[in-house]
matplotlib code that plots the C-alpha trace (Angstrom):
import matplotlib.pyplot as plt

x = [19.0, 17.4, 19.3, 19.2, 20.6, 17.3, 16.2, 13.5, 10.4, 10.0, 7.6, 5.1, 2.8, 1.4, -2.1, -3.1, -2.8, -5.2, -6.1, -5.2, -1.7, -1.5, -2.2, 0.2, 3.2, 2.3, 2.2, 5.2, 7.7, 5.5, 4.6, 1.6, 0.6, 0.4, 0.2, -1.0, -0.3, -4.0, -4.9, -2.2, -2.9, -2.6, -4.2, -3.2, -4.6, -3.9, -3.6, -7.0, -8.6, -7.4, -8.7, -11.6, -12.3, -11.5, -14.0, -16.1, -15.5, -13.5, -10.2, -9.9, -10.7, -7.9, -5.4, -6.4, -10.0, -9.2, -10.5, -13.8, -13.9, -13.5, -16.2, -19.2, -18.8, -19.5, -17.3, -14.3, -12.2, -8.8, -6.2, -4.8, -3.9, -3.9, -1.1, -0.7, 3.0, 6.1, 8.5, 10.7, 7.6, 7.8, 4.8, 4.3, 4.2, 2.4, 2.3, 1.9, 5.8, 5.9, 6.0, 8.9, 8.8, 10.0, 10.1, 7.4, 9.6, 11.0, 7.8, 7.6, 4.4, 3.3, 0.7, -2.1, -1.6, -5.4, -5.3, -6.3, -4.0, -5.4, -2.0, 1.7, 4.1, 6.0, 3.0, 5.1, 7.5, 7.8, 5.7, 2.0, 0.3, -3.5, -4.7, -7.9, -7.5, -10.3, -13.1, -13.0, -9.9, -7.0, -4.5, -1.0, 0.7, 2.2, -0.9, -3.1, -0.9, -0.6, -4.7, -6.3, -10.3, -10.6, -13.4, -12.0, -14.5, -16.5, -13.3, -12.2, -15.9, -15.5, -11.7, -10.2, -8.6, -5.2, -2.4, -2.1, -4.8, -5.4, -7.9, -8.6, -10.7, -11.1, -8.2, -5.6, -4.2, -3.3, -1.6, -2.2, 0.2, -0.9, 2.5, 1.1, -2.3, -5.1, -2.0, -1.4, 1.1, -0.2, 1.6, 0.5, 1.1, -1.2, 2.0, 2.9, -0.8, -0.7, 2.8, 1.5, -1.9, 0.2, 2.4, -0.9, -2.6, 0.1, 0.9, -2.2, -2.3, 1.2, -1.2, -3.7, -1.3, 0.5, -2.9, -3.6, -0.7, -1.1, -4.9, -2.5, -0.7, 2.3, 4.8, 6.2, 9.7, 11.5, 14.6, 17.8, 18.9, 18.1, 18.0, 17.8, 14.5, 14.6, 13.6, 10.1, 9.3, 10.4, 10.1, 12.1, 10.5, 12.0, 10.4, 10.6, 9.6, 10.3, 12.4, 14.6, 14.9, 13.5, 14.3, 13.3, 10.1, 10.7, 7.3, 7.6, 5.4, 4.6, 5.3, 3.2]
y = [-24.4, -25.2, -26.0, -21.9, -20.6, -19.7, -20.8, -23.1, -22.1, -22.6, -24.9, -24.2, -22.4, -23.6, -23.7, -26.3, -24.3, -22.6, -18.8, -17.8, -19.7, -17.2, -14.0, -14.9, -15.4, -11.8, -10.3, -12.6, -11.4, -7.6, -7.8, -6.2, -8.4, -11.8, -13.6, -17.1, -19.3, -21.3, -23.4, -21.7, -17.9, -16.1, -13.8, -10.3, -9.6, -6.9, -8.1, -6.2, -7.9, -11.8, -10.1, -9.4, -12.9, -14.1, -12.2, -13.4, -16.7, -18.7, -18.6, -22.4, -22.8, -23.4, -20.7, -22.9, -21.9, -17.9, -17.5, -19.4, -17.0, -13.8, -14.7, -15.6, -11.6, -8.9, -6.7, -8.5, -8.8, -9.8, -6.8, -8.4, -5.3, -2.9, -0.7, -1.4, -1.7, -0.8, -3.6, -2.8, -4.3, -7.2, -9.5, -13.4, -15.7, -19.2, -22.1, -25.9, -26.6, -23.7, -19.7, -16.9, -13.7, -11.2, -7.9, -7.6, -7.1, -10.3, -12.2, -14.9, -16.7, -19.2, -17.9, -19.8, -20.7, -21.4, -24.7, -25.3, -23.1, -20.2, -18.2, -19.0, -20.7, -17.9, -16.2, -15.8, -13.7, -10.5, -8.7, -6.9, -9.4, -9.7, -13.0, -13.1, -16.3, -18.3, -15.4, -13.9, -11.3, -13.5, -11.7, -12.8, -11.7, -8.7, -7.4, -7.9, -6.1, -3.5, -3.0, -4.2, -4.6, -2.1, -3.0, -4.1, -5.7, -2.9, -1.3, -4.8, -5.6, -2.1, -2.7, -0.9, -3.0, -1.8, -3.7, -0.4, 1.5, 3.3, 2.8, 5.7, 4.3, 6.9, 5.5, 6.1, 5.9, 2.5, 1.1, -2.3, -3.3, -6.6, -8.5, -11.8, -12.9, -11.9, -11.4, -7.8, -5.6, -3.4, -0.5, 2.6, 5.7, 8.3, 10.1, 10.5, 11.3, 14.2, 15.4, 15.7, 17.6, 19.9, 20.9, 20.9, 23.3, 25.6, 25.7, 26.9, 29.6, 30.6, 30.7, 32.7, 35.2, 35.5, 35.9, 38.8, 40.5, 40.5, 42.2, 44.9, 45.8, 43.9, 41.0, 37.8, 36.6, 33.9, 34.3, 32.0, 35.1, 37.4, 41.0, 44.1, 46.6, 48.5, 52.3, 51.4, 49.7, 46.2, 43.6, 40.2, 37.6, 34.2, 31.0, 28.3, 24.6, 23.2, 25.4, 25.7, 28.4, 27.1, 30.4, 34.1, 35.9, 39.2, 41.7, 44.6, 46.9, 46.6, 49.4, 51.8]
z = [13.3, 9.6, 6.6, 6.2, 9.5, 10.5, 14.4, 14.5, 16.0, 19.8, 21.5, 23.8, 21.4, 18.2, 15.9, 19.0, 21.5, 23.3, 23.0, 26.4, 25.7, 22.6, 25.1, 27.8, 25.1, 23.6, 27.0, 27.8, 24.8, 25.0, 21.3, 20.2, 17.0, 16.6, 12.8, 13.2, 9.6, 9.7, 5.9, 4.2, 5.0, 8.2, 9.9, 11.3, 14.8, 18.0, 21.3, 21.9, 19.6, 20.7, 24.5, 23.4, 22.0, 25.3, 26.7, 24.7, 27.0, 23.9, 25.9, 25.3, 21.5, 19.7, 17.8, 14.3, 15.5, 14.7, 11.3, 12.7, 15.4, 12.8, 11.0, 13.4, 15.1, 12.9, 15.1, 14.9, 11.6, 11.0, 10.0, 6.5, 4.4, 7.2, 7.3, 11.3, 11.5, 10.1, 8.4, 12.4, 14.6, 16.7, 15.4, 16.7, 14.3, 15.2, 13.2, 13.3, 14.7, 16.7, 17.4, 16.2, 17.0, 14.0, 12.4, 10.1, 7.4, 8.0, 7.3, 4.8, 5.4, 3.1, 0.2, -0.8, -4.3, -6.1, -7.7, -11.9, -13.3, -12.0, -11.3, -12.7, -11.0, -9.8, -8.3, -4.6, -6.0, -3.9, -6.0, -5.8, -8.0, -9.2, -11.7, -13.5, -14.9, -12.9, -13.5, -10.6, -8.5, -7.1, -5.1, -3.6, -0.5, -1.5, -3.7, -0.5, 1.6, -0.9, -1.9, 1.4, 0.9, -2.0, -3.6, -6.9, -8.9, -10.5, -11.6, -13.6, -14.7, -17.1, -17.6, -20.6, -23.2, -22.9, -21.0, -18.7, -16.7, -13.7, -11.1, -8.9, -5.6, -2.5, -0.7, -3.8, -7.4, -8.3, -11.9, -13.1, -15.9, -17.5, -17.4, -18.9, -20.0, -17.0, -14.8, -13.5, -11.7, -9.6, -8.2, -6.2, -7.9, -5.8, -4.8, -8.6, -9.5, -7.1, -8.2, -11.3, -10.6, -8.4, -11.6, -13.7, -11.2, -11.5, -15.0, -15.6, -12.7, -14.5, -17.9, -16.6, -15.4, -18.6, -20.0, -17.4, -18.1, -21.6, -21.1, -19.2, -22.0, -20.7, -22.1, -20.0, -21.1, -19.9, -18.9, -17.6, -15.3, -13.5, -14.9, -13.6, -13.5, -16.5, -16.6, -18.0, -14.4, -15.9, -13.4, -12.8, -11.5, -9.6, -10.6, -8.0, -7.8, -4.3, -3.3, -6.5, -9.4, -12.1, -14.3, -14.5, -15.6, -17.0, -17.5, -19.9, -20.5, -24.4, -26.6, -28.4]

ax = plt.figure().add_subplot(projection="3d")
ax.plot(x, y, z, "-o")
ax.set_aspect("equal")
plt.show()
């Protein structure tokens, strides 16, 4: 046990082992991801996709060798910021002492931290983080996790000068909030985004039928409760939102 509690990791697999040792374990413990720790980052890959390197007749190269591997074959690519599991999956961790297997959620793999400067010295808190200290787009865990391979130069080449702004890629809604100099918080906010265009959309159909019933002759009122018709064909109308009144529109037929 470690000075935390925590099990040590087991022998028999580590970044020296050989890739067909790394296939046998995940068949062996039935996990479907593995998450070897190589110069500081790691990379996410399937048990197809460590097969299919194998098949590619590199079953003795070396776990460390991974990243290598990756990057000569255009049809393989590691899965850092795919959203392939839940925080409850089973994912093999390998590093240098060893292997674990643990819930995804229970990851804390070691970050690469750029050298001169570049990010503050709590850039591994458990936050989406993004520095542009060194001139160019540093990410931490979290904020890769979070924003993938969005392509997020062109949006902070023509960066407003405000501490907050949205960027608004095809995969979502995303707000950067400038928390110290060329530092940023980013947060995804599509689900607020299209909350809000949903209420905007129906605002103004609730406008333009105001505006119809006024070219009828008639009146909208708003109204706390419900009333009943009147003799002059007035008509009371529920407003909901998600399922809850919201209030009462009453229609009148103006008078001459």
């Amino acid at each position: 046990m470690t000075s935390q509690g925590r099990p040590r990791p087991q022998e028999g697999l580590n970044l020296d082992s050989s890739l067909s040792t790394l296939l046998r374990n995940l068949y062996l413990h039935g996990v479907e991801h593995c998450a070897p720790v190589i110069r500081g980052e790691y990379s996410i890959l399937t048990k197809d996709q460590v097969v299919s390197i194998l098949e590619r007749g590199h079953g003795e190269k070396k776990v460390r060798n991974i990243p290598d591997l990756l990057a000569s074959s255009g049809a393989l690519r590691e899965n850092r910021g795919k959203n392939l599991f839940n925080d409850k999956t089973p994912v093999l961790t390998v590093n240098e002492e060893g292997f674990e297997v643990l819930p995804a959620g229970n990851l804390t793999l070691p970050t690469r931290r750029p050298s001169g400067g570049e990010v503050p010295s709590w850039w591994t808190v458990p936050l989406p983080l993004l520095s542009l200290a060194s001139g160019k787009i540093v990410l931490n865990e979290k904020a890769r996790t979070l924003l993938g391979d969005l392509p997020l130069d062109s949006f902070f080449d023509q960066r407003p000068k405000e501490r907050e702004f949205l960027i608004a890629p095809l995969s979502g809604t995303f707000l950067f909030r400038e928390i110290a100099p060329l530092v940023y918080l980013a947060e995804d906010v599509s689900g607020d985004v299209t909350s809000a265009r949903e209420i905007s959309w129906w605002a103004a159909v609730g406008r333009a039928f105001v505006e119809k019933l006024g070219r009828e002759g008639k009146r909208a009122v708003r109204s706390d409760g419900p009333s009943a018709p009147g003799d002059d064909g007035e008509e009371c109308l529920p407003c909901l939102w998600e399922g809850k009144v919201l209030g009462y529109l009453l229609v009148r037929h103006e008078q001459d």
